[in-house]
N, C-alpha and C positions, 0 to 999 in steps of 0.2 A: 504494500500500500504506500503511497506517495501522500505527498501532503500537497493541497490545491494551490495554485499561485494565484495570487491575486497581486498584481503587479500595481504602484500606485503611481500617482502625479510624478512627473520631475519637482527635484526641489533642491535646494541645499539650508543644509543642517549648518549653525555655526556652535560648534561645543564652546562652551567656556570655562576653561578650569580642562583643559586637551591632556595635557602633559600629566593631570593627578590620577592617582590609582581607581577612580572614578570609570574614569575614560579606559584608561590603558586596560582593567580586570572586568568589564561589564561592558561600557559603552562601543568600542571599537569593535570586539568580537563580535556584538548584536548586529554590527552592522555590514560586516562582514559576510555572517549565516544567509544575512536576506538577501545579501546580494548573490552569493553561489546557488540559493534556492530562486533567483531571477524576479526578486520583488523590488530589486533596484533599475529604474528608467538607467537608460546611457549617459544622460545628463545630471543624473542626481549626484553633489555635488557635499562634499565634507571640509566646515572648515575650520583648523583647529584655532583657541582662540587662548592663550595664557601669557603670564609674564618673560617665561623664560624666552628668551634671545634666537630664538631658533630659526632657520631658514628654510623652506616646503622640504628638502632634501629630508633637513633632521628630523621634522615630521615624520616624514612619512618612514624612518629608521627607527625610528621611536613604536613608529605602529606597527612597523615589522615585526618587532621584539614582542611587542603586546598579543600578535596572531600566533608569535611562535611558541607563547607561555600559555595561552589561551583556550587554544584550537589544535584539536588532533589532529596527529604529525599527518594523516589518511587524507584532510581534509583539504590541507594547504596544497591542492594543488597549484603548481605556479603561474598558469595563465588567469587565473583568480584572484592570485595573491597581487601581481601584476596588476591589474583590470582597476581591483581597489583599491590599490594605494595609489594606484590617478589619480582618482577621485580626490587625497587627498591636498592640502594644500595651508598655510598657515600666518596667523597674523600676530605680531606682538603686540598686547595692549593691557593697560592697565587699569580698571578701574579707577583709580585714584590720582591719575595722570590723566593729560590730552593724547600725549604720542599712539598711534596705532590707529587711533578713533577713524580719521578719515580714507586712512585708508583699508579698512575695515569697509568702509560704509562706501566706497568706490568698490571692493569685490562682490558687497551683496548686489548694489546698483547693477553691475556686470549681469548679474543671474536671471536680470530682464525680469521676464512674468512668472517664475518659478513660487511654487509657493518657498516662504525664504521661516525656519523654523530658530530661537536661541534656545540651547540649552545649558541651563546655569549647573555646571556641576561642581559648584564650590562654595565655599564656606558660608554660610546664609548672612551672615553680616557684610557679602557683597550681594547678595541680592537686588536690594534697594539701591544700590548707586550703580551697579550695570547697567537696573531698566533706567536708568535716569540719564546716561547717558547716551542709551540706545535712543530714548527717546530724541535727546538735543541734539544726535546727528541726523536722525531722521529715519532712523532704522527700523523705528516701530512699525512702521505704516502700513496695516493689515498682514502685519508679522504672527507668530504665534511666539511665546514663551513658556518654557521648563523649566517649573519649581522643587527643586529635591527637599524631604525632609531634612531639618527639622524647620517646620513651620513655625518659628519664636519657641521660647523659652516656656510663656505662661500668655495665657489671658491675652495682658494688654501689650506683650509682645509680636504677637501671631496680629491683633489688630493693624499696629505700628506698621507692619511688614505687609500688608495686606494692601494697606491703605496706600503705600509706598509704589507698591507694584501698580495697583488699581489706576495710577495717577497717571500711567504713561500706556497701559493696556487694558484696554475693557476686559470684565468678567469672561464672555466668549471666548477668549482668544490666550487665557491662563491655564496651564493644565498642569496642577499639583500633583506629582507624580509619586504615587505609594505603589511599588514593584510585585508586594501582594498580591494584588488581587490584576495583576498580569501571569500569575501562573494558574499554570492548564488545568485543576483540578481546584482553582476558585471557580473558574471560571464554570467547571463543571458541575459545582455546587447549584447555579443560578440553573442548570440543563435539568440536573434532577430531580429540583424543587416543582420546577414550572413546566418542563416537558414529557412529565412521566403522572399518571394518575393516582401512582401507588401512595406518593409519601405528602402531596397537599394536603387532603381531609386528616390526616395524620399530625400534622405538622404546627401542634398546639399545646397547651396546656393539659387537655385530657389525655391527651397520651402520650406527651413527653417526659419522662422525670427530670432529667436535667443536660444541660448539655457540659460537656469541657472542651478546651481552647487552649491547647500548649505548644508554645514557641519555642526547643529548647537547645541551647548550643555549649557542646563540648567544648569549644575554645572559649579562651580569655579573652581581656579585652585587647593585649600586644599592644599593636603601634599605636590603636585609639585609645589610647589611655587617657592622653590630654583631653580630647574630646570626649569622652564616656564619664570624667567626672566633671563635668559641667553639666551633664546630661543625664547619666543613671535609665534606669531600667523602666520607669515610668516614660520619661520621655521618649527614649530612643525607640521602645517596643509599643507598649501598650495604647498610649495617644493615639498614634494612628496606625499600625498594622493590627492590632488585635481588636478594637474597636471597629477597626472598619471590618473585620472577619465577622463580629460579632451582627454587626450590622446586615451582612447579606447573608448571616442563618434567620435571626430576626425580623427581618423586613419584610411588611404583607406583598404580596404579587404586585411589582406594577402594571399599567395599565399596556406598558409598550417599554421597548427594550431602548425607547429614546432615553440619551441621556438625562435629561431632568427628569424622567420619570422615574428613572430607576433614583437618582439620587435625592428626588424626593423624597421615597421611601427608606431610605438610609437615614436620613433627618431625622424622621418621626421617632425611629428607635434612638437616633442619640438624645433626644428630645424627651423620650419616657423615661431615660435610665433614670432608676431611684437615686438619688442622692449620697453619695459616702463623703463625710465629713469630719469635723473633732468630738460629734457626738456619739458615731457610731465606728469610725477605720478602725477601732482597737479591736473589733469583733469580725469586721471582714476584709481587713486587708495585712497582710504580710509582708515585711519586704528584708532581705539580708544581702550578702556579702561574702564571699566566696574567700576562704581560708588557703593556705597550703595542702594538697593533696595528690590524689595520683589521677590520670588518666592516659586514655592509648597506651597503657602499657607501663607508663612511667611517671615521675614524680614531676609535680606543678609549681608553681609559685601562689601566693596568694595574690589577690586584687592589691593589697597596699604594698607589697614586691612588686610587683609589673607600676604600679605605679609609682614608686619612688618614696612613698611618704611612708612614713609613719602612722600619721591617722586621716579618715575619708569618712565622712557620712554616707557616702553617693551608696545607694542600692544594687547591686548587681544581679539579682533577685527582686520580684515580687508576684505573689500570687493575690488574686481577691472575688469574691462573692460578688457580683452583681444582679441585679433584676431588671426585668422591664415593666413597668407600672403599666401595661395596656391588658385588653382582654384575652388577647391570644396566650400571651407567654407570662398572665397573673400566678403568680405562686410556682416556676421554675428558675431554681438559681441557674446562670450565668459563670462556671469555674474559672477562672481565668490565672495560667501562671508563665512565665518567662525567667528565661537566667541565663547567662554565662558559668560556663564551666560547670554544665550539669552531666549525669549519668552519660548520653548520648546526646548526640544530632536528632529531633525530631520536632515535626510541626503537623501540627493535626488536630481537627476538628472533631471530637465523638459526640454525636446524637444520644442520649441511651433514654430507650422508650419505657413505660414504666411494664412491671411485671403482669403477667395474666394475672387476672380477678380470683382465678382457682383453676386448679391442679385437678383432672382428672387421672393422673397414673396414680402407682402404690407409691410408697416413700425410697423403697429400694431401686426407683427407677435411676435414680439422683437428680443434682439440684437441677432446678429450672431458671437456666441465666437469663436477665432481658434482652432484646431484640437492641440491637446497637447498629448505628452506620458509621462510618468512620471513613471520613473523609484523607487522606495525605498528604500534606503539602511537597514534604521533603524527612528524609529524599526517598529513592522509589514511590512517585508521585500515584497515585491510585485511590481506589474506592472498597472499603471491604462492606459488608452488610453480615453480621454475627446472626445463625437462628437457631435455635434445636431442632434434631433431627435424631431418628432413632441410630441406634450404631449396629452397623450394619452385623447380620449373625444370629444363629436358634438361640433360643431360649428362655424366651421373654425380652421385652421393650426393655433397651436402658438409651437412654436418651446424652445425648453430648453436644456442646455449642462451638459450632463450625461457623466459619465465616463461607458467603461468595465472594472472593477476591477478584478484582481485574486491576491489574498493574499496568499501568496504558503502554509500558515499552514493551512488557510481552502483546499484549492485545493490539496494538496498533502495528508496533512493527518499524516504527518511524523513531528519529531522533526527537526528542520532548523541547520543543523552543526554550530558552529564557527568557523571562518575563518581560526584560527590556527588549527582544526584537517584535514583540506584539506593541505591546506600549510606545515607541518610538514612531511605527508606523502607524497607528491609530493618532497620531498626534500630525503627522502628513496629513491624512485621512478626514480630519477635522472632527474626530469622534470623540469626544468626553466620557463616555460611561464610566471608563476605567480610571477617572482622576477624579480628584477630591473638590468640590466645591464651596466657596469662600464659607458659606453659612456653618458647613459642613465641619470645617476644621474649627471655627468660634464655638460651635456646639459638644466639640469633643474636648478644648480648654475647657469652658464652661462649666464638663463634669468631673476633669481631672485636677483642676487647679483646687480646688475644696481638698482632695486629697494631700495631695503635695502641701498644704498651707497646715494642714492637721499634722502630719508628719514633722516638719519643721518646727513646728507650736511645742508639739510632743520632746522634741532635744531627746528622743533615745536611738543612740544607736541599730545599726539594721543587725538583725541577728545574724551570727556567723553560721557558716556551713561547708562542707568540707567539701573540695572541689572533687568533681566523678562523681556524689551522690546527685540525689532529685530536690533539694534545698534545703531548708531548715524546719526542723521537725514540725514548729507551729503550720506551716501549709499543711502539714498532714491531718493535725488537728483542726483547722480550717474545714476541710472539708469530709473529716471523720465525725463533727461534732454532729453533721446533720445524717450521718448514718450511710455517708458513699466514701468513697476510697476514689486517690489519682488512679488512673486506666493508663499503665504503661503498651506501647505501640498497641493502645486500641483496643488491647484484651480483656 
């Protein structure tokens, strides 16, 4: 099986922030894929945009290096590799400077009627003075722009920054990019909600017990250490990748798969969540900080080793209880946990429905597990659905909970995109669904900052926990206290 082309407009991309590990480990390879998959016009056009001094030459030696760390050895064929590093081409500029500006703004002018896209892939305190300059050379003008997390700090941050961008680009023409919900098995979330009859009338309160939501990454935080404690595990994860997961298990059907339809209905769920504050986060939220320990095999540093310091508040962990105060999903918690340096690599969504009403086997048949779906984000991206079934064999019914698995790389057969080469070209394409809108991210501060502001109120340290395990034992308690246990890969 092949995968369909759909080939889009000519255009050129102007990256900015070319040269950071942004670019070189995500951006550059995605752009690559599409092109040897033939979703790149002849004229689609790359241009890289950063401070470093560099000439189209080192460019495009810079992305060689990037295809060759990237991209399997199978892939790079060289009339490909060739092909697209034509394409590229590069400009020095500085936000904080004039130099580059104009001529910058003479190679997009060159690009004629192409649609002409920026993608900001650098530190979000240039955000607002990139578009401000795009704006003053004239570069906006029915341009598009690409916002990477993190969208401000807090609150009136994410405004600040919003209002900044707002000033030189209409709302249309912003596309908040969360990488999320560009991979293929979110996206297959919204297929099996809305295109299969089985799981809507299902897909409530009466028969959901609860769902879980875990993001969770063996490594440390390394090179982002500077940045992860300014940041922490609230901001970096949960604001906007687990939220907005959250969001399309919870959101009623839209009307149509247009973009503010569907992001309508993401609203209304950031919009219902119950409140966590300094009245209640001592009871449903958790957050720690990863110790010295072992993983892959070998022994780790803790968070304040890889960070230099001595002492850090910042969270490296947090797990918490949420609810959705509407009809559908009254009365089912919401498990939500994230961490660096946990047991494993895994991100996954589990459904678990609640239990039959009654048991017609004997008691020796054994136990009767609930009916589970479980979505995969990563890695081995896929869908499992958990049922009872009897085990096969004479001598009476005993029953065992088997999953249906389909793992899309066996079942398809094809290489599994990265999220950035959907995402990149949906933003050619002119198509929103998959990005965040302005309301959208003011309403997920909105319900985070109460938290963050109770935490800081509180002045207690995040609880330790030992790096290779699944966090610190209060998440266990968290969500033992209400009678369910974490669901390690889904079982």
């Amino acid at each position: 099986m092949t995968s369909r082309v759909i080939p889009v407009a000519p255009f050129v991309i102007a990256v900015f922030g070319a040269t950071g590990d942004l670019s070189r480990r995500k951006l550059l390879p995605a752009l690559f894929h599409r092109d040897i998959d033939g979703q790149l016009p002849d004229d689609a056009a790359i241009v890289g945009v950063s401070r470093r001094p560099f000439t189209d030459e080192a460019f495009r030696s810079f992305a060689r290096q990037a295809l060759d760390d990237h991209i399997p050895a199978a892939e790079l064929v060289p009339e490909y590799v060739e092909r697209f590093l034509g394409r590229l081409s590069y400009i020095a500029a500085d936000a904080g400077r004039e130099e580059g500006w104009s001529d910058l703004a003479d190679r997009m002018k060159a690009a004629g009627e192409r649609i002409k896209v920026y993608y900001l892939a650098t530190a979000p305190e240039l955000f607002g003075p990139i578009c401000e300059k795009l704006g003053k050379y004239g570069l906006a003008d029915e341009a598009r722009v690409v916002i990477e997390k993190p969208i401000g700090k807090n609150l009136a941050s994410a405004l600040k920054l919003n209002e900044e961008i707002g000033r030189i680009f209409p709302e249309d023409r912003v596309y908040r990019i969360d990488h999320y919900l560009g991979k293929e098995t979110v996206q297959n979330l919204m297929a099996l909600r809305f295109a299969n009859a089985l799981f809507e009338p299902l897909w409530n309160s009466a028969h959901i017990d609860h769902v879980q939501i875990t993001v969770a990454e063996a490594l440390g935080v390394e090179e982002r250490a500077g940045y992860y404690d300014t940041a922490g595990a609230m901001r970096d994860m949960v604001q906007n990748h687990m939220l907005q997961l959250l969001c399309l298990v919870a959101m009623e059907p839209p009307s149509s798969l247009d973009a503010d339809a569907v992001r309508d209905e993401k609203l209304k769920v950031l919009r219902a969540l119950k409140p966590i504050d300094e009245q209640n986060f001592g009871q449903l939220t958790v957050r720690g900080q990863y110790r010295a320990g072992a993983s892959a095999g070998g022994a780790v540093p803790g968070y304040l080793e890889e960070l230099g310091s001595s002492r850090s508040q910042t969270e490296t962990f947090v797990a918490l209880k949420a609810e959705v105060g509407n009809w559908r999903w009254a009365g089912v918690p919401f498990y939500l946990r994230t961490g660096k340096r946990l047991a494993s690599r895994v991100s996954e969504i589990v459904v678990e429905f609640k239990p039959v009403p009654h048991s017609v086997f004997d008691a020796n048949v054994g136990p009767i597990s609930p009916n589970r779906l479980v979505i995969r984000l990563q890695p081995d991206e896929g869908v499992k659905l958990w049922l009872m079934i009897k085990d096969p064999g004479p001598g009476g019914i005993r029953l065992t909970h088997v999953p249906l698995d389909m793992s899309f790389a066996k079942a398809f057969k094809v290489r599994n995109p990265d999220a950035y080469e959907r995402l990149i070209l949906d933003v050619v394409r002119g198509n929103q669904t998959l990005f965040m809108r302005r309301d959208e991210v003011q309403a997920a501060w909105e319900w985070v900052d109460p938290i963050l502001n109770a935490w800081r109120n509180a002045k207690e340290p995040p609880r330790p926990y030992t790096a290779g395990t699944w966090g610190p034992s209060a998440a266990i308690a968290l969500i033992e206290r209400d009678g369910r246990t974490w669901l390690e890969d889904g079982a």
